[in-house]
C-alpha positions in Angstrom: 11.5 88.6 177.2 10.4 84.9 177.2 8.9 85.1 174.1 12.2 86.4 172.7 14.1 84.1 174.2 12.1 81.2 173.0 12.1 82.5 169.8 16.1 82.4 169.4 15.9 78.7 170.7 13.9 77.5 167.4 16.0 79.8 165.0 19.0 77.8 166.5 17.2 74.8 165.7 16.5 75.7 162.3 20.0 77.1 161.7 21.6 73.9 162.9 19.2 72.1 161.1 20.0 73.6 157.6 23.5 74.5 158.0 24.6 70.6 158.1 22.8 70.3 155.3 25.7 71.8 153.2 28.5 72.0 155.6 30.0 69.6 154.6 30.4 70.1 151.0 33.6 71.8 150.6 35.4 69.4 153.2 34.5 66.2 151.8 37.7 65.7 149.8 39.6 67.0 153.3 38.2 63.9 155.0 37.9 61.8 152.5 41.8 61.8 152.7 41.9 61.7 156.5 39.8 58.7 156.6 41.2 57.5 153.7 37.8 56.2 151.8 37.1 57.7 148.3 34.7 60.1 147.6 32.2 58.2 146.1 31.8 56.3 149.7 32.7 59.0 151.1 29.3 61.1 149.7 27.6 59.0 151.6 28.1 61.1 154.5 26.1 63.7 153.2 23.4 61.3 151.6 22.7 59.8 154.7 21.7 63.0 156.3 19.3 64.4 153.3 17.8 60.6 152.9 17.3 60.4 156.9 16.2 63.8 157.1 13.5 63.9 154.2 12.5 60.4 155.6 11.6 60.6 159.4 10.3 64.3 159.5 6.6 63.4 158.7 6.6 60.0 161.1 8.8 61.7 163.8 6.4 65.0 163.9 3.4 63.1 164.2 4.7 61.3 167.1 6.0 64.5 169.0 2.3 65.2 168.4 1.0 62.5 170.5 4.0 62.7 173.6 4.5 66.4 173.5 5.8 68.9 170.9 8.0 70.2 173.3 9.3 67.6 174.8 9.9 65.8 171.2 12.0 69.2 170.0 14.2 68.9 173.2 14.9 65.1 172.5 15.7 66.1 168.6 18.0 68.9 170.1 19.8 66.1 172.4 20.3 63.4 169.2 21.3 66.1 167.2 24.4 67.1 169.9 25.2 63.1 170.2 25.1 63.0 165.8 27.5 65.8 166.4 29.7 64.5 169.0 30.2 61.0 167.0 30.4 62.5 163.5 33.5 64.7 165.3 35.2 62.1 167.3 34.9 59.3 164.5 37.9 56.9 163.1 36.5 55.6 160.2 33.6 56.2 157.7 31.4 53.6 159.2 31.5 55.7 162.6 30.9 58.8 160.8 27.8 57.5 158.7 26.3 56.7 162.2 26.7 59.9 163.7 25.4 61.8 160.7 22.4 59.3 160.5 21.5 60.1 164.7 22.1 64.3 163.5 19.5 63.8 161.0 17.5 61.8 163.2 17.7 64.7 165.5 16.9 67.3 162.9 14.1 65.3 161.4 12.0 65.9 164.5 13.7 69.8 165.2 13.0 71.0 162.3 9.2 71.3 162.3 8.7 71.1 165.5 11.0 74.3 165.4 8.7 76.3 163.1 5.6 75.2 164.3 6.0 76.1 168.2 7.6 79.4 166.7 4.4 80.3 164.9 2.9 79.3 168.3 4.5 82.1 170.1 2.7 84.5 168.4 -0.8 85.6 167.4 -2.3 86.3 164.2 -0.9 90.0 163.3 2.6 89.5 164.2 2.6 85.6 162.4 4.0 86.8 158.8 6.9 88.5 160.4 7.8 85.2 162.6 7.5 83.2 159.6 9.9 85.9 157.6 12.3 85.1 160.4 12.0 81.7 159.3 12.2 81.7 156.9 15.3 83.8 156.5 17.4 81.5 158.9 16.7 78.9 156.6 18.1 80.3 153.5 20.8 81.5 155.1 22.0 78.6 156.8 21.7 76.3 154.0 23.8 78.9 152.2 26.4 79.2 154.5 27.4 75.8 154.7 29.7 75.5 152.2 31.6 79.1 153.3 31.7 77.8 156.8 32.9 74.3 156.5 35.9 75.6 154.2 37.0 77.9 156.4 36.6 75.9 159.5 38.5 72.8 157.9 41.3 75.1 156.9 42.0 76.9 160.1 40.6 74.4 162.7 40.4 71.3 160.8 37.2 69.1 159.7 36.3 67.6 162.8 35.6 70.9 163.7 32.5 71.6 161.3 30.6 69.4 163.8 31.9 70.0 167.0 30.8 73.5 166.8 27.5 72.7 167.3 28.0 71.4 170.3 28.3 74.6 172.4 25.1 75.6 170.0 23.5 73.0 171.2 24.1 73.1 175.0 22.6 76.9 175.0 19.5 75.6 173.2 19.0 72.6 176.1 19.4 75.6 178.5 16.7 77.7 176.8 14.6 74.7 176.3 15.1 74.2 180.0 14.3 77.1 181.3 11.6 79.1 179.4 9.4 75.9 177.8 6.6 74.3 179.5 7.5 70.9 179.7 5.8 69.2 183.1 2.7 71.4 182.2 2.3 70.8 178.1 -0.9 69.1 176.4 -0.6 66.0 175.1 -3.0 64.5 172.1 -3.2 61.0 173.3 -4.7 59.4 169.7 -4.1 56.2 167.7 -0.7 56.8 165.4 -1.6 56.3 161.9 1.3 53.4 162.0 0.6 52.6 157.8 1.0 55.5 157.0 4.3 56.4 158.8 5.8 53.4 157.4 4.7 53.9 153.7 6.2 57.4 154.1 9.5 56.6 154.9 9.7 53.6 152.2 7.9 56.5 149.8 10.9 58.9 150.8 13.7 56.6 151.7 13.5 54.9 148.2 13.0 58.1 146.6 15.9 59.7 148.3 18.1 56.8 147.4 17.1 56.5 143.5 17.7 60.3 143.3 21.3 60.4 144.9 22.7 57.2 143.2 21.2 56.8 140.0 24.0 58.7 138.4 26.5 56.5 140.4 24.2 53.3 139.5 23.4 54.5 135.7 19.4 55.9 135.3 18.3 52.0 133.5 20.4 49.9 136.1 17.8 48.0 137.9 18.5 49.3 141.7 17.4 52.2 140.6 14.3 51.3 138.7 13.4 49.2 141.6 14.0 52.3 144.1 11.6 54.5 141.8 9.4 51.6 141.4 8.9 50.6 145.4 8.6 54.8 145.3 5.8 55.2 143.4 3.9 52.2 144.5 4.3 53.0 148.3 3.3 56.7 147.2 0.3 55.3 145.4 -1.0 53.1 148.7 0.2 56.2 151.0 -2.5 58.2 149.4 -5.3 55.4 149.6 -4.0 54.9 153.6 -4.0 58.6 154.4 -7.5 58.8 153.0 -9.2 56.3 154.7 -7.3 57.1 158.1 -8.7 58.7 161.1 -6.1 60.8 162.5 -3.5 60.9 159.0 0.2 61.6 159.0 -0.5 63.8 156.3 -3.9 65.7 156.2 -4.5 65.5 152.7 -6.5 68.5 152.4 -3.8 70.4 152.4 -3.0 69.7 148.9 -7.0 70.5 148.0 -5.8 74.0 148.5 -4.4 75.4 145.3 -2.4 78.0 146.6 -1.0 75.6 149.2 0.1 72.9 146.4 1.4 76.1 143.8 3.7 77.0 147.4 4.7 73.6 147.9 6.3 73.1 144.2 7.9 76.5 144.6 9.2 76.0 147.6 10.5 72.6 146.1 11.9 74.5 143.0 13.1 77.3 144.7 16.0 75.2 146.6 16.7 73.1 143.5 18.1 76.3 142.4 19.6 77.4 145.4 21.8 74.2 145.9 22.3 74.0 142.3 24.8 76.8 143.1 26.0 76.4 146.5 26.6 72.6 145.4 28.1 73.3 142.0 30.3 76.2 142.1 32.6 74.9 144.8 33.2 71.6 142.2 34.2 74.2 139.6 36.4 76.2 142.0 38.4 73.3 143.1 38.1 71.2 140.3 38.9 73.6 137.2 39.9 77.2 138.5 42.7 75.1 140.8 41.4 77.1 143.9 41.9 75.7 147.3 38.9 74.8 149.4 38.9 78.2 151.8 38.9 80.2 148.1 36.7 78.6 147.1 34.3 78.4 150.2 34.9 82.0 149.8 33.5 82.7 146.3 30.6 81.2 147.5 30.0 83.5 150.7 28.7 86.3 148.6 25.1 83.5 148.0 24.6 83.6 151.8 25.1 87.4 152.3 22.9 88.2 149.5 20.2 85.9 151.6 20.9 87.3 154.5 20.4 90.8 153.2 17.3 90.4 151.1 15.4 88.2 153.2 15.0 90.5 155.6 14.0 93.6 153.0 11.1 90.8 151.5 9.8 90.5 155.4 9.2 94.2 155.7 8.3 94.3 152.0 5.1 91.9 152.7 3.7 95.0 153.9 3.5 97.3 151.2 3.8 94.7 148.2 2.0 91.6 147.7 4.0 88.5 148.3 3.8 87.3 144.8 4.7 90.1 143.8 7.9 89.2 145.8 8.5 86.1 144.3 8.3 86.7 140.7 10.8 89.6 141.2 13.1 86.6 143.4 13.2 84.2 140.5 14.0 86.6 137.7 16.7 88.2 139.7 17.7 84.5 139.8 17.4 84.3 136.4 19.5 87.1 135.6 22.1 85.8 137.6 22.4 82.1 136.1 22.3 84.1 132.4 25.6 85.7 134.4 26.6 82.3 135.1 25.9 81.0 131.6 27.6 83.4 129.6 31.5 84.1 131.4 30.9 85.0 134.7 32.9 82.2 135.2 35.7 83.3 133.5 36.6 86.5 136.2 36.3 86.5 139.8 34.3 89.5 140.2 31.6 88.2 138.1 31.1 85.2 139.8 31.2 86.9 143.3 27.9 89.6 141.8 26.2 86.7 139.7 26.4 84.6 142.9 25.2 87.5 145.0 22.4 87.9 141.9 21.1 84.1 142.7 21.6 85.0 146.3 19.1 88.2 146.5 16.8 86.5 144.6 16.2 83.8 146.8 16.1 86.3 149.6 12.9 87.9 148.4 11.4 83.9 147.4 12.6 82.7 151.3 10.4 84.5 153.6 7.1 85.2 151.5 6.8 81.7 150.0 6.6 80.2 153.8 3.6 83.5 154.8 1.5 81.8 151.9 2.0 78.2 152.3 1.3 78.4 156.1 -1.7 81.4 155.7 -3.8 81.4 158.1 -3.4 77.4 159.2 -3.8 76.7 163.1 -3.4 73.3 165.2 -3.0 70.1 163.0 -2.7 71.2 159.6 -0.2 73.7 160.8 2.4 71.2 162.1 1.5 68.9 159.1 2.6 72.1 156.9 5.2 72.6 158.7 6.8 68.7 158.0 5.4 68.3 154.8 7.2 71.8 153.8 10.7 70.9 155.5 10.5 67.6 153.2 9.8 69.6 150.3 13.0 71.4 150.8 15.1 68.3 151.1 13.6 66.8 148.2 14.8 70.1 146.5 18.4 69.8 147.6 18.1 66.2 146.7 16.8 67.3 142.9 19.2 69.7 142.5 22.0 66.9 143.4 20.0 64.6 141.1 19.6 66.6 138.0 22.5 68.7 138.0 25.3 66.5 139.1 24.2 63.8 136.6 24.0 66.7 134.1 27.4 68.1 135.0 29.1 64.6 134.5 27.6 64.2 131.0 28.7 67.5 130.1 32.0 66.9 131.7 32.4 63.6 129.8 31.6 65.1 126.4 33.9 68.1 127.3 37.1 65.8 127.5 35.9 63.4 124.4 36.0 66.9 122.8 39.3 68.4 124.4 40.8 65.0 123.2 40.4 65.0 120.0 41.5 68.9 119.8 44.6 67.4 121.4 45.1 64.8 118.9 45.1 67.3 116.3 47.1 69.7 117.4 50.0 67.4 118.4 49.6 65.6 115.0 50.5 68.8 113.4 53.9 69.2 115.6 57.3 67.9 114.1 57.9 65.2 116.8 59.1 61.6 116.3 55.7 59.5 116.3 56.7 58.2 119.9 56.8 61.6 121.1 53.3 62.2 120.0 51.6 59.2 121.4 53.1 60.4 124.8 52.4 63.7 125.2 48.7 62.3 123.9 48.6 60.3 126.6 49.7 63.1 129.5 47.3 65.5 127.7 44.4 63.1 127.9 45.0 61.7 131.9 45.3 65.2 133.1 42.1 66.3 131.2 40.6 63.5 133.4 42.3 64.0 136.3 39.5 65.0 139.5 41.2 68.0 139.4 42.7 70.1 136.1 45.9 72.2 136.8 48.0 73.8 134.3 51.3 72.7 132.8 54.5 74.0 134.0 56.3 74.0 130.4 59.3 76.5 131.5 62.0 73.5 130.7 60.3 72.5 127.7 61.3 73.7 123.6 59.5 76.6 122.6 57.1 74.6 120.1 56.2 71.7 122.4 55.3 74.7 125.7 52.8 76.5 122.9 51.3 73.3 122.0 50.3 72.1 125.1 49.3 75.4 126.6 47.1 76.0 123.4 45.8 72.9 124.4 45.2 73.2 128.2 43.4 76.3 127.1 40.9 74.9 124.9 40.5 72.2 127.5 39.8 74.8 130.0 37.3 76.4 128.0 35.2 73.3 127.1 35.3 72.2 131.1 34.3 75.1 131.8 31.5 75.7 129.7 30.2 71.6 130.7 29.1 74.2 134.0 27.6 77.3 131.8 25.4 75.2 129.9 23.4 73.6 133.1 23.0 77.3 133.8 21.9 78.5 130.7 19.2 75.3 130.3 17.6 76.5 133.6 16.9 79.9 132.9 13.6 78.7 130.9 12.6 76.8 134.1 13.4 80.1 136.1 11.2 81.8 134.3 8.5 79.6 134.4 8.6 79.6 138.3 8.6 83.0 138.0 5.0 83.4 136.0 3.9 80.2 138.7 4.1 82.5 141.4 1.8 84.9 140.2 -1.1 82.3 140.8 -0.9 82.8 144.3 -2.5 85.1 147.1 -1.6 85.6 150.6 -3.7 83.8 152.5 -5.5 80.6 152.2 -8.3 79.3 154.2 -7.6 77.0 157.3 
């Protein structure tokens, strides 16, 4: 009984964890209007968490080491419930950004701690199904975020997407409380490789921050050539610290091990693709399809059911069919589902529900095998160090996926509406209208087209020639908005692909 009870106390962790990752998605343009800040500052809230979060897990996890895992997991749980608390209760955007900042805190040292004292539970036979468990409430919460932040902002309102992880977070203290160890738990008094920490949070930080705002900043601007730059140098002198150090914040043998470092880039891949749709779809529900943020939170739901089906079918799977075996079945189902995406799923409701569920079920079966073969048969120290170094791997896959896609989607967007402008300027040159007349119905067409969010024309009141016009126009203008999203899906079907034929260089185990 304690074992199970202990065991729901780190899946809350990890849920809680992941699903704030994304919660907020859908509801940024909700309180971007409450607190009255633009989105662009506004996105900050979300940054701040991934950059935090990707930053302080290695650092943070090697000093639970030293004071006590336990006791370190029950102090992130705490800072995680105050994050919450502020983020709910807060006027402005500057209170906001600091109560996100002390969640991520929080889940920077929860999150590993989470997954290795749940491994810890349990020995050797029964440690691929606790890491399919795992691995499953990770996928799953990341993927529900979006689904339950829009329908929590619309019925309850936004300050609500935090506030409910308060009671969450008070049954966790009480399990934590009751079933762990605390006055009796081992402690690994040893010198704190201090360099290191601090080159791995300037390595990340910078990182973080030159992959979030280079599109804002422009990919030459010098902020964020000088974040890649103080990234790669810190990196560089991380590796040269971490091999000379006695007791490393990052035992570097555990990229020695090729099927380790093959894991690590999947796992890294793997939620590039994953957010790429969670992320992305909700900006062409509300955007371009004129859906509402619950409809569109909606559309998305089908990702996190298809996870939450499939990842547990791949954790009984493991043990009849090899684990790679898994996973190169996971990424082309994803594949087939972004060719869905790429060529009119968009277009019909239906289709983007089963091509979302496609992408969904395919990460299901990649979720829970990729973690039993990047962990394999590690104990002790290189355990927890797997365990950090793989929940930063999936924040820098979210932050990739935000990165890469989002600057891609703005290009395309861009060219789309150079594109639907000069269609307009044709068409309207054609129409027998004083010259006047053309140059302002130019004009509408063209601010509408860039407009944050594209709605349709009423033309009932207007003469028969001018409504066909513009709704020939709006139409083409739909179309070429609409495929700025299709292409970024067709362009990473190759890449699909090729993860797909990657995971067929792994095994399941790896030595310790």
């Amino acid at each position: 009984m304690k074992t199970k009870f202990l065991t729901l106390l780190f899946v809350l962790g990890l849920f809680i964890c992941m699903l704030d990752t994304t919660i907020m998605n859908v509801s940024l343009p909700t309180i971007s209007n409450a607190l009255h800040v633009g989105l662009d500052n506004m996105s900050w809230a979300l940054n701040v968490y991934l950059i935090l979060f990707a930053a302080l897990t290695i650092p943070l996890t090697r000093l639970a080491e030293v004071y006590g895992i336990q006791k370190g997991f029950l102090l992130g749980v705490i800072l995680f419930g105050i994050g919450s608390i502020v983020s709910a209760a807060a006027p402005a955007l500057n209170i906001l950004l600091i109560g996100r900042a002390i969640q991520s805190i929080g889940a920077a040292i929860v999150f590993p701690l989470a997954m290795t004292l749940a491994i810890g539970l349990v020995n050797d036979d029964h440690r691929t199904g606790m890491i399919g468990i795992l691995g499953i409430t990770q996928g799953i919460a990341g993927a529900l975020g979006p689904t339950i932040g829009g329908i929590v902002t619309q019925f309850l309102g936004w300050r609500w997407i935090f506030l409910i992880n308060v009671p969450l977070v008070i049954i966790m203290l009480v399990l934590g409380m009751t079933y762990l160890t605390l006055k009796h738990e081992v402690q690994h008094k040893q010198r704190l490789d201090v360099w290191g920490a601090i080159l791995s949070i300037i390595f990340l930080s910078s990182l973080s921050i030159g992959l979030i705002q280079g599109r804002v900043w422009g990919w030459y601007d010098w902020l964020t050539i000088t974040c890649f730059s103080l990234s790669s140098v810190s990196f560089i002198l991380f590796l040269i610290v971490e091999q000379r150090s006695v007791n490393p914040m990052v035992p570097l043998q555990l990229f020695k091990n090729r099927v380790f470092s093959i894991s690590a880039v999947i796992i890294v891949l793997s939620n590039l693709f994953l957010v790429a749709t969670t992320v992305i779809l909700p900006t062409y529900f509300t955007s371009i399809a004129g859906f509402d943020a619950l409809h569109a939170s909606l559309l998305v739901a089908p990702i996190s059911l298809a996870i939450f089906i499939f990842s547990p079918i791949s954790g009984f799977a493991q043990a009849i069919i090899q684990p790679k075996w898994l996973l190169t079945m996971g990424f082309l189902i994803m594949t087939c589902g972004y060719l869905w995406l790429a060529n009119g799923a968009l277009v019909n409701q239906t289709q983007i529900i089963l091509s979302g569920a496609m992408v969904g079920s395919g990460y299901g079966l990649i979720a829970g095998p990729i973690l039993v073969i990047a962990a394999g048969s590690l104990h002790g120290k290189l355990l927890t160090a797997s365990q950090s170094v793989t929940s930063v791997l999936r924040q820098v896959g979210a932050m990739l996926a935000v990165a890469i896609f989002i600057t891609s989607l703005y290009g395309n967007l861009a060219l789309s509406k150079k594109q639907s402008q000069s269609y307009a300027e044709s068409s309207v040159s054609k129409l027998a209208l004083p010259s006047e007349q053309k140059t302002a119905m130019i004009g509408k067409i063209t601010h509408k087209s860039h407009d944050d969010h594209f709605i349709q024309t009423d033309t009932t009141a207007l003469p028969r020639v001018i409504s066909a016009s513009i709704k020939d126009i709006e139409t083409h203008t739909t179309v070429l908005l609409r495929s700025s999203f299709e292409k970024l899906y067709g362009i990473s079907v190759p890449f699909l692909l090729m993860c797909a034929v990657l995971s067929l260089f792994l095994k399941e185990k790896q030595p310790s």
